[in-house]
N, C-alpha and C positions, 0 to 999 in steps of 0.2 A: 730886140725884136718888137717892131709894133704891133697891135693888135688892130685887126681891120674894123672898120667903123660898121660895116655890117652884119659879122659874126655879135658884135659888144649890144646892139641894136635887137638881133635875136632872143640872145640871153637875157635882154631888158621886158622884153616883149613875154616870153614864157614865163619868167617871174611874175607877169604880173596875171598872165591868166591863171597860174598858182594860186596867185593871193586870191582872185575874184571868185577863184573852186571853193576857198576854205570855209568851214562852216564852226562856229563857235560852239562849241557845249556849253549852255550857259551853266550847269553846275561842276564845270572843271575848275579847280581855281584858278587859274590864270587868267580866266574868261568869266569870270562869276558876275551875275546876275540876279540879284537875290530874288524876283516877282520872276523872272523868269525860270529859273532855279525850282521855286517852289513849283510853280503850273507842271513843268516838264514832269516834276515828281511825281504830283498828282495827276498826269496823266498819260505816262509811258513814255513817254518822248518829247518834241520840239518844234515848233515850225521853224526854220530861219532860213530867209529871203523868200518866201512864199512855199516854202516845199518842208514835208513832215519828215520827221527823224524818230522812227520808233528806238527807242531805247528802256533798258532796262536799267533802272536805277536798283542797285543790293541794301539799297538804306534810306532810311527815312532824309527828309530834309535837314532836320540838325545836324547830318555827320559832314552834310557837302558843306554847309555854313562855316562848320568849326576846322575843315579843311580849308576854305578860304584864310578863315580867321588867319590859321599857322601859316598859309603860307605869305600871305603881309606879313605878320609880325617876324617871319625869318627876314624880310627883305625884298622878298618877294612882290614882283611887279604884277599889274594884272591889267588885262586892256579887254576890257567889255567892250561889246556891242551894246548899243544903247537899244532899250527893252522893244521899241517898235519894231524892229529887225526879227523878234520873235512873234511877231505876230502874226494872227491867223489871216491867211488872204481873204476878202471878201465874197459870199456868195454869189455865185455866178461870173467872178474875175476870170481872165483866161487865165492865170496861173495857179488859183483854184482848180482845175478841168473839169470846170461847171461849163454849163452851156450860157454862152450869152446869146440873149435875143433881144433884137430892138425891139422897141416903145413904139408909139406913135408917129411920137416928135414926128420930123421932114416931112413923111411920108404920108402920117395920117392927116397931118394940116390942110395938105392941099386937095383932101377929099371931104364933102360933107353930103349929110343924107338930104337937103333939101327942102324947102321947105315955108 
């Protein structure tokens, strides 16, 4: 039985707005992050892709560490998000939901007081 090239095409297509949903724990180990790891620790939660993640961490940062640690040394694979990905969006960015407001620039150039 073949499988139709539009059904295989769907399934390719959802998978991949899965993967664009997922968001990394940076102190899971699988996912570990050591700078990011720590900040999350100290400060409830995460950013990652511009949007905050309150979380509750039950332990100081050595225990997520020494979790990493074991789970490398079992064999254990781990694929980080490289640490910019947790970063805080910028004030006033639209994905902050600060307000942006233009400057001058265009607008103001082409007026002056005169003179």
């Amino acid at each position: 039985m073949k499988r139709s090239s539009k059904v295989t095409l769907t399934v390719v297509a959802a998978m991949g707005v899965v993967a664009c949903a997922r968001r990394y724990d940076p102190c899971e180990a699988r996912y570990f992050n050591e700078a990011a790891c720590s900040d999350a620790v100290r400060s409830g939660g995460y950013y990652y892709g511009g949007s905050w993640h309150s979380m509750h961490y039950g332990h100081p940062y050595p225990y997520y560490y020494d979790s990493y640690r074991s789970h490398v040394s079992r064999g254990g694979t781990v694929v980080a998000a490289p640490y910019g990905s947790y970063s805080r969006p910028s004030v006033g960015s639209p994905s902050s939901g600060g307000t942006v407001r233009g400057g001058f620039g265009g607008t103001g150039s082409g007026h002056s007081s005169g003179g």
